[in-house]
C-alpha positions in Angstrom: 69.3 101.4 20.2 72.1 103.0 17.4 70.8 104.0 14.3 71.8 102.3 11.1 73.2 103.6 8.2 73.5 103.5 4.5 75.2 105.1 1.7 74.0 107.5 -0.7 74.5 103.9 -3.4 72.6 101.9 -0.6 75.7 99.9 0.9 75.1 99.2 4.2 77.7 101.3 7.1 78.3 100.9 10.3 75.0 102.3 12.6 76.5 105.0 14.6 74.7 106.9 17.8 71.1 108.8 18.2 72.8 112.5 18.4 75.2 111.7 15.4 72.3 110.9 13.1 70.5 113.9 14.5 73.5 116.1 13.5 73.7 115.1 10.3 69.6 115.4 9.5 69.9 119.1 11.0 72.5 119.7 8.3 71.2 117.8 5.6 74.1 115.4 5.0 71.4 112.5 5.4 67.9 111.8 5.3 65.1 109.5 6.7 65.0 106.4 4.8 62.8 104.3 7.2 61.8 103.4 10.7 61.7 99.6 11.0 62.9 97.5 12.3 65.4 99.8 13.3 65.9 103.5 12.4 67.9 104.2 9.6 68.9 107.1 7.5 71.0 107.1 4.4 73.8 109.8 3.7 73.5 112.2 1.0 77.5 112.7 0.2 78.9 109.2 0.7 79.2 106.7 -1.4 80.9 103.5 0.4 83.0 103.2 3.9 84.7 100.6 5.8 82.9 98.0 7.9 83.8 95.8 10.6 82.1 92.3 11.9 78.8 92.6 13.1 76.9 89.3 14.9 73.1 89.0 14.8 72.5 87.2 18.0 68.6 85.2 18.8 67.1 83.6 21.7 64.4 81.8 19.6 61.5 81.2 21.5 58.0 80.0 21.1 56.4 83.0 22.7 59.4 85.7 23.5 62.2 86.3 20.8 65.5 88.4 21.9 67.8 89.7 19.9 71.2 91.2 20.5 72.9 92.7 17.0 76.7 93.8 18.0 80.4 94.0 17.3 83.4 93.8 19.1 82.8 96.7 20.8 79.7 97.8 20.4 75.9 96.5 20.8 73.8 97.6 18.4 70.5 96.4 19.3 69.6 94.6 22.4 65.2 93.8 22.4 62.9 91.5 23.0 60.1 90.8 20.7 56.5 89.0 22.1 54.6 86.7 19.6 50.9 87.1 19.4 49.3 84.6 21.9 45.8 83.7 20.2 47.0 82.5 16.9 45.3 78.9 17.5 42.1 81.3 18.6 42.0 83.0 15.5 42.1 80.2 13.2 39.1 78.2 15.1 37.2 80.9 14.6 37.6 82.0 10.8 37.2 78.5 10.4 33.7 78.5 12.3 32.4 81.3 10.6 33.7 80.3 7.1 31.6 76.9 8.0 28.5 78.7 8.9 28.5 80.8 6.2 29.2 78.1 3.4 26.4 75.7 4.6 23.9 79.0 4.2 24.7 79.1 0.6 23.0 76.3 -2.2 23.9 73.3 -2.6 27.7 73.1 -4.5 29.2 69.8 -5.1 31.7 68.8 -2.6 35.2 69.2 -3.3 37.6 67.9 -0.7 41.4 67.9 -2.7 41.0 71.7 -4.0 43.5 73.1 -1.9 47.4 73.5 -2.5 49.7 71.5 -0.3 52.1 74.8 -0.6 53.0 75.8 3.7 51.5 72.2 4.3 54.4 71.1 6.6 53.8 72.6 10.1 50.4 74.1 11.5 49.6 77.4 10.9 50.4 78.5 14.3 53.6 77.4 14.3 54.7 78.4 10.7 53.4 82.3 12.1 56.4 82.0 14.5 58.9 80.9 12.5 58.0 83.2 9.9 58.5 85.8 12.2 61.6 85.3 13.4 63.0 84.8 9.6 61.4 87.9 8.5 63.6 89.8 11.9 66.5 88.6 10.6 66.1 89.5 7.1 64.9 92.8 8.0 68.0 93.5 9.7 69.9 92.4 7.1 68.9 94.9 4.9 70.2 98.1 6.9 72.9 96.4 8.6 76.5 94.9 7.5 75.8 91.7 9.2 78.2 89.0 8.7 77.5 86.5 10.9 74.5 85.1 12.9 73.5 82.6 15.7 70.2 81.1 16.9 70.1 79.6 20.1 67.8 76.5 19.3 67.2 72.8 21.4 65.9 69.8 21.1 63.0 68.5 23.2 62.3 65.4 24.6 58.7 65.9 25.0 57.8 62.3 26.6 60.9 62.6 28.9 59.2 65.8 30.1 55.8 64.4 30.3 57.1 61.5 32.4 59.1 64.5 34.5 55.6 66.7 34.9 53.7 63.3 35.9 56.1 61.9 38.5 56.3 58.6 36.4 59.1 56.3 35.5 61.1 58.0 32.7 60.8 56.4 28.9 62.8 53.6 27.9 63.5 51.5 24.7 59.7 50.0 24.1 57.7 53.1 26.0 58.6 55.5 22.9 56.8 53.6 20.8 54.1 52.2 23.3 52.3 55.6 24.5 48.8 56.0 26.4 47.0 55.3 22.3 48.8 51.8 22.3 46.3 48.8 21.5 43.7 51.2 20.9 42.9 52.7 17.4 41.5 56.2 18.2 41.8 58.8 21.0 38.3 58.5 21.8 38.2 54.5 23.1 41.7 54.9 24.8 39.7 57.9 27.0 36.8 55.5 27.0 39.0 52.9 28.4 41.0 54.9 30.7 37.8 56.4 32.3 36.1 52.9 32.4 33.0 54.2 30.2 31.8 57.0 33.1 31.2 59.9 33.3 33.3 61.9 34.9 31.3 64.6 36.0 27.8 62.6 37.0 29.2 59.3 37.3 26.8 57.6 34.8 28.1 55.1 32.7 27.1 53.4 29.3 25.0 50.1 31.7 22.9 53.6 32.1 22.0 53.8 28.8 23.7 57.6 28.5 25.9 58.5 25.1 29.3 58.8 26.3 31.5 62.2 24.6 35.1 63.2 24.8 35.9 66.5 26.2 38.2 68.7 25.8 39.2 70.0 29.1 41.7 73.4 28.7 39.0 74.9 26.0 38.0 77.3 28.8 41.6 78.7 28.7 42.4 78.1 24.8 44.3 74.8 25.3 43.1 72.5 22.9 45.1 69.5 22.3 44.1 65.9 20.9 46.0 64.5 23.2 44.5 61.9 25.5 45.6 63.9 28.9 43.4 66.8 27.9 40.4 64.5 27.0 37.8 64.3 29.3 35.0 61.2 29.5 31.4 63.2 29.6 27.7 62.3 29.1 25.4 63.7 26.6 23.5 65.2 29.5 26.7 66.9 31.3 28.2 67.8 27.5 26.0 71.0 27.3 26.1 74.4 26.3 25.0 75.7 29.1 28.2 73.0 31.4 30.4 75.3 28.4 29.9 78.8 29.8 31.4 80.5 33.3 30.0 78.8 36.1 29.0 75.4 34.6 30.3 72.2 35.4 32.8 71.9 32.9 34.3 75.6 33.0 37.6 76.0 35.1 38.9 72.3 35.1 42.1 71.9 34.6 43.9 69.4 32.1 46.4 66.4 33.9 48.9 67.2 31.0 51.7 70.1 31.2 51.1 72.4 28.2 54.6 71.4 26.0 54.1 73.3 22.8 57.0 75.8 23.2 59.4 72.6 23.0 57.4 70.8 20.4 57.9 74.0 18.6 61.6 74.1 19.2 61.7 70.6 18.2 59.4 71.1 14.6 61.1 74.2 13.2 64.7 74.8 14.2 66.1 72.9 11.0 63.3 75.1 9.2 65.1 78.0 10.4 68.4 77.0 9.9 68.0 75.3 6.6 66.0 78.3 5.3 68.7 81.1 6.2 71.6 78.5 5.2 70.2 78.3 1.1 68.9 82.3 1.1 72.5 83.8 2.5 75.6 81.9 1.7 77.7 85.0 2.4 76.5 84.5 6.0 78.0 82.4 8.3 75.2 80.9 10.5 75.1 78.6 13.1 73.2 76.8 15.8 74.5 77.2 19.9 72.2 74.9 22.7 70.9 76.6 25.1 72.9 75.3 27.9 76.3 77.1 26.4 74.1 80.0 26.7 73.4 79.0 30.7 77.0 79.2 31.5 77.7 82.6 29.7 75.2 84.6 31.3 76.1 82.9 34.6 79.7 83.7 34.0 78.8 87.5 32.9 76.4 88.0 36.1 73.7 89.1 33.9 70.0 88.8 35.1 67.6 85.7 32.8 65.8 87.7 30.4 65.6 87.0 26.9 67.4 89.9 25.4 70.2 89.1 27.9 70.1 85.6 26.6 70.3 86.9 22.9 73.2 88.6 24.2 75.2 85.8 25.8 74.6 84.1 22.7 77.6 84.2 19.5 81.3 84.8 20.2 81.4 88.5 20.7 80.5 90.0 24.3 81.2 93.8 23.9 81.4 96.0 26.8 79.7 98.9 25.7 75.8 97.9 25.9 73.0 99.5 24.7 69.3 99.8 26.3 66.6 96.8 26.4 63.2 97.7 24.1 60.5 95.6 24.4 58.4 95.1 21.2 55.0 93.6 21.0 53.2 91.7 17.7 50.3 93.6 16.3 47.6 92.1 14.2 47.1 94.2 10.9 44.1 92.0 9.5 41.4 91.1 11.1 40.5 87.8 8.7 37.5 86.8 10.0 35.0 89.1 7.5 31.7 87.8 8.9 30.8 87.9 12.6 27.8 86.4 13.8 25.6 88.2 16.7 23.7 86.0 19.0 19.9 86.9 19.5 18.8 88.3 23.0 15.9 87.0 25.2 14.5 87.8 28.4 15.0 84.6 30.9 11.4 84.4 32.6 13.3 82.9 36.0 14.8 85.7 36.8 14.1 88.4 34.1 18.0 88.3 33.1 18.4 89.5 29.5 20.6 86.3 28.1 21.9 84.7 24.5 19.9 82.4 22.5 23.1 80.0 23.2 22.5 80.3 26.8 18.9 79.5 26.7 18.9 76.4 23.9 17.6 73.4 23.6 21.2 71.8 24.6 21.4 69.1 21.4 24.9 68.9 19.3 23.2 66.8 16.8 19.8 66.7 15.0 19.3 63.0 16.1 19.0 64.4 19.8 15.3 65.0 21.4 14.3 68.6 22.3 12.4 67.0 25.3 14.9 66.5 27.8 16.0 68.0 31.1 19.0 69.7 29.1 16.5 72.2 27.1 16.7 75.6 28.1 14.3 76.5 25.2 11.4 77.0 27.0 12.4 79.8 29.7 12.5 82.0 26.7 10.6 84.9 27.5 10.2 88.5 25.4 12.9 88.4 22.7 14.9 91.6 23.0 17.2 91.6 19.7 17.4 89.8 16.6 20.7 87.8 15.4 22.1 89.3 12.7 25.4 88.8 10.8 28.1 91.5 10.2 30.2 91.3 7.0 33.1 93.8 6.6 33.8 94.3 2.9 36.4 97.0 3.3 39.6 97.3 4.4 40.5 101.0 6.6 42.7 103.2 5.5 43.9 104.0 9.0 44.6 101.2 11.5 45.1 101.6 15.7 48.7 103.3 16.3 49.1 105.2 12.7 50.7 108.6 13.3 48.8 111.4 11.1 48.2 114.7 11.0 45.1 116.4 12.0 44.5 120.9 11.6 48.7 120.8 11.4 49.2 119.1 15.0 50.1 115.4 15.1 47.8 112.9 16.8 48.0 109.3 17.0 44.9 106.9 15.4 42.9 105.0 18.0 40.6 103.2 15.6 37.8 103.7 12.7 33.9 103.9 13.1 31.1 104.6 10.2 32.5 102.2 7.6 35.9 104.3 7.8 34.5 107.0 7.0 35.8 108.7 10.2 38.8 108.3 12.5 38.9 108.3 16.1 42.0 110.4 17.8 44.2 109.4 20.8 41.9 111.8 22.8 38.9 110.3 21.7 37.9 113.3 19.1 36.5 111.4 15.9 37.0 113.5 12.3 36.5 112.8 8.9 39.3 110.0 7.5 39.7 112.7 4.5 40.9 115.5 6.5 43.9 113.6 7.7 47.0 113.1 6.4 48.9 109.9 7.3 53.0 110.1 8.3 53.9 106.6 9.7 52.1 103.7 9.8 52.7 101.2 13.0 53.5 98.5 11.1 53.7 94.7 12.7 55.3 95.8 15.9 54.3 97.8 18.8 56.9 99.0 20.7 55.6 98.8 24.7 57.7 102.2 26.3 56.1 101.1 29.8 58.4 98.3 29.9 61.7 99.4 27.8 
């Protein structure tokens, strides 16, 4: 990766190579004016220089982003950059917590249209990705001369790939319109009706006298859909807590459906994108290339699929000289979810296993459910080993995992923060006090992964 430049005014130069910039920090023609996204110094005795076309380049992708910055004869920067995965994770569970934690508190009257429909458009997952992939390309922006850009983006006909997946007829005319929730009014009676009111895992049905659930299949796995392929028809007496951890009868099944959210997200947000960059920077020309333009390139180039290499074959310029891959991962710098709730500990008087108070319960998801069935686990309860208690962090750390500081004049890199903050644990595992440290870069959003680069 070159090193970009910029002017003792703050115009933007043409990057130039690792041992140039090192030359002129040694002589002190330029200094360090920052490290991301790309490292860039800014000259100390010149004020303005020529420039030539430079092309930002992106694979946009739901999960893996590459990006190829170059000019006719040069490329700049050639990386890939990894999305974080458990966005949808995250969000359930800030939302759990803030749920608990509100219905502990006194009675407030409900307010249900307090909130501002400002980001409303997309779901939060999704708006994270495209975020990020506007925020690369405005951060290169501001240390490079780029002129033009293109985003290799596509359009998804998620029931044609459904049909595909199932080995089904594919859609025509009336079957867009006339999906598996036709002549039904919710989810839950089209499962109902698909599964014929059984159970799926016991094989009881409502003539019984058992209250039928829907279940969500992929949970185990963080695939969590509405839709009616990963909906499951279950009993009240299969649809337990303990069915929900590893080894019970719901844990490990596998949904009928084909997981299709990187092409509903191509689908949701690529006018997003492009719309976005179109209104923010006129003096860039930007455009949209389909993937399959992008096939033929990299075939024609005999380069191998990767998503860099993609980013690459993407735009009008294809220079020669080539510069190495870096592989970049997403970091989480807040952890949003203040309050964390630990489960209570009891001594299982079957075995004398030391388990969870969700493990041993008395299996109900509503109040209107009896205690007294074959479900409750309640009553193997034996010595109770540790209270449940609730964490609240009200501070925020001064040092976060992968800050570089300085430590007794030798530089060490932070591994994480115990007592409160009050004290830092080292890359070797040392922990000193957070005041005898001095901080000289902090990581940032990205983590850069050397072990694949």
């Amino acid at each position: 990766m070159s090193v970009a430049v910029l002017s003792s005014t703050g115009q933007k130069l043409m990057p130039t190579s690792n041992y140039r910039a090192r030359k002129l920090l040694k002589s002190g023609r330029a200094a360090i004016e920052c490290y991301r996204p790309i490292f860039t110094i800014r000259l100390t005795d010149r004020e303005e220089g020529k420039t030539q076309p430079i092309e930002y380049a992106c694979d946009t992708g739901y999960q893996h982003v590459g990006v190829s910055i170059k000019s006719e004869k040069h490329e700049f920067v050639h990386a890939q950059y990894d999305m974080l995965s458990n966005e949808t994770e995250r969000h359930n569970d800030r939302r759990k917590y803030r749920r608990t934690r509100r219905n502990r508190k006194r009675y407030r009257k409900p307010r249900f249209d307090n909130r501002s429909r400002k980001n409303q458009e997309m779901a939060p997952s999704l708006r994270h990705r495209r975020e990020n992939q506007i925020n690369l390309f405005e951060s290169f922006c501001k240390v490079m001369p780029i002129t033009s850009a293109t985003f290799e983006m596509g359009k998804f006909d998620t029931q044609l790939l459904q049909a595909i997946a199932d080995g089904k007829p594919l859609p025509e005319g009336k079957d867009y319109q006339q999906g598996l929730k036709y002549l039904f009014q919710t989810e839950r009676e089209a499962v109902f009706s698909r599964d014929h009111y059984t159970c799926q895992v016991c094989g009881k049905s409502v003539k019984d006298g058992v209250i039928l659930h829907t279940h969500h299949i992929g949970y185990w796995k963080g695939y969590r859909p509405n839709r009616i392929s990963n909906l499951l028809t279950v009993c009240e007496h299969c649809h337990t807590a303990k069915n929900h951890k590893p080894g019970g009868a719901l844990w490990g099944l596998e949904p009928q459906s084909t997981n299709l959210a990187a092409a509903t997200y191509m689908s949701t947000v690529r006018w997003a994108i492009y719309r976005g960059l179109v209104l923010k920077y006129p003096e860039i020309d930007i455009h949209i290339q389909y993937g399959a333009k992008t096939s033929v390139t990299r075939k024609s180039l005999h380069l191998a699929k990767t998503h860099a290499n993609d980013a690459y074959c993407v735009g009008s310029l294809h220079p020669r000289h080539r510069t190495t891959e870096l592989v970049y991962q997403k970091k989480r710098r807040n952890n949003r979810i203040l309050a964390k709730f630990y489960d209570a500990k009891y001594i299982d008087i079957r075995d004398g296993a030391k388990k969870s108070g969700a493990v041993l319960s008395c299996g109900r998801t509503n109040r209107r459910e009896s205690r007294r069935s074959d479900k409750n686990q309640r009553i193997y309860r034996g010595k109770k080993c540790s209270s449940g208690r609730t964490s609240v962090r009200k501070n925020r750390y001064a040092y976060q995992p992968g800050d570089t500081i300085v430590f007794h004049s030798q530089t060490f890199v932070v591994n994480g923060s115990h007592c409160k903050g009050t004290r830092v644990i080292l890359g070797t595992g040392k922990s000193v006090k957070a005041t005898d440290l001095t901080c000289i870069k902090k990581e940032g959003g990205w983590r850069f992964l050397p072990a694949q680069a």
